[in-house]
N, C-alpha and C positions, 0 to 999 in steps of 0.2 A: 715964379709964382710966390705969391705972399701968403701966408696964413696965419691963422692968432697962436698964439700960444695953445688956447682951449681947443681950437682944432687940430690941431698935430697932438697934442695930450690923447684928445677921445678915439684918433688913431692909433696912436703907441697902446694906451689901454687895451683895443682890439687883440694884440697880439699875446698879451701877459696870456699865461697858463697854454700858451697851444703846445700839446707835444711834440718832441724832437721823432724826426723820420728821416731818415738817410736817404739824400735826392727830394727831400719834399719841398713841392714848390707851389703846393697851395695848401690856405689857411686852415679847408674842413677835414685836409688829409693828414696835415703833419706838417712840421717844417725842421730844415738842416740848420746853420747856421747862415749858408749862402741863403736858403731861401727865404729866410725871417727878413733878412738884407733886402733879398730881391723886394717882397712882398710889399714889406713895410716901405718902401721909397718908392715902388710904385705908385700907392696910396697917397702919399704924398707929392705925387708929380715932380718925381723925381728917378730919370732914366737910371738903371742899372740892370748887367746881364744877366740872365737867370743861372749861367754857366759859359765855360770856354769852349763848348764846342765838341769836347770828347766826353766820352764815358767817366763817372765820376764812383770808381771802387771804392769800396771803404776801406781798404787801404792805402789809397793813393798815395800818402805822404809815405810811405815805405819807399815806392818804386820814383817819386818825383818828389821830392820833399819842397824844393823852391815854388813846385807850381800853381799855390794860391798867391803868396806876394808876387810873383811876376805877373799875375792879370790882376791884383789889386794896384799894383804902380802904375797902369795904365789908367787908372779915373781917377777922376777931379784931379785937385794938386793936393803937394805937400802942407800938412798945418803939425804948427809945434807943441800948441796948447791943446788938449780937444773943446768942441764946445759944441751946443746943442744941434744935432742932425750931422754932426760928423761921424764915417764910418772911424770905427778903433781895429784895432787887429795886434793881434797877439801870437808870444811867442811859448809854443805848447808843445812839449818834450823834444828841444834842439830845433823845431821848424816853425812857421807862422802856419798855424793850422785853427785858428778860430779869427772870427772877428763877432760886431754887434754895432751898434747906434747909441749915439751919446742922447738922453733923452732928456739932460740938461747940462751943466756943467762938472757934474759931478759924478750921474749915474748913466748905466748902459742898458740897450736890452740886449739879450743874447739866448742862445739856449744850447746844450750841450747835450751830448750823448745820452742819453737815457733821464732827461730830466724837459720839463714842460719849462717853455722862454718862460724868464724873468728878467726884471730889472734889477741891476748887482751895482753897488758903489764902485766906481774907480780907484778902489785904494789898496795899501795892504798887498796878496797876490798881483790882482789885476795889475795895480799901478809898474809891479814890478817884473812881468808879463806882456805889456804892452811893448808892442815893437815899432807901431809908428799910429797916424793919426792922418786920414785923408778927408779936405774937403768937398764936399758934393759940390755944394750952391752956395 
C-alpha cells in the first residue's frame, strides 16, 4: 500500500494525546504501548498482532522479561537506521519493555505508563534506550 506523506501524518496525528491503559487496544478506550502499535498500523494497512496470545499482566516483564522482543523478532525484518513507519523498541530497566513508530526520521510516537501518546525525538535517552529498529513495509 502506498500513501502520501499528508496521509499517514493525519493518521499519526489521530493518535497524539490518546491516554495510556494497560491492554488497551482501542483508540476511544485507551491504549498500551502494544496497542498505539497495533492501532496505528492497522490504520495504515499494515498487519500487526494485537498480542501473543496469553494474558498480558502488568507485570509481565517481572515473570518473562524476554517476552516482548521474542514476538517483536518475529515481524518484518532487521533495519539499522530507523526510518519513517519503522517500529523502534526499547531497552527499559534491563528488559525491551516499550516500543513506538518512527513518524519520520527523527521522531517516534509512543505512550507510556501514565501519560497520553506523544511524539518524542529520538535522541538523548531514547537514542540511548533503543535496542533495535524493525522494518514493517
Amino acid at each position: 500500500m502506498i500513501m502520501t506523506d499528508d496521509a499517514i501524518n493525519t493518521i499519526v496525528a489521530k493518535y497524539v494525546g490518546v491516554p495510556f491503559k494497560h491492554n488497551g487496544r482501542e483508540l476511544d478506550d485507551g491504549l498500551d504501548c502494544l496497542g498505539l502499535i497495533y492501532c496505528l498500523y492497522k490504520d495504515l494497512g499494515i498487519e500487526f498482532p494485537s498480542d501473543d496470545g496469553e494474558p498480558i499482566a502488568e507485570d509481565w516483564h517481572k515473570t518473562d522479561p524476554d517476552r516482548y522482543i521474542r514476538n517483536l523478532l518475529v515481524l518484518g525484518k532487521s533495519a539499522e537506521t530507523p526510518r519513517k513507519l519503522d517500529l523502534v523498541y526499547f531497552y527499559m530497566k534491563g528488559a525491551v519493555r516499550h516500543a513506538g513508530i518512527m513518524v519520520d526520521d527523527n521522531r517516534f510516537i509512543h505512550t507510556l505508563t501514565n501519560r497520553n501518546s506523544r511524539i518524542t525525538r529520538l535522541a538523548k535517552y531514547w537514542s540511548y534506550a533503543l535496542a533495535g529498529v524493525r522494518r514493517m513495509i
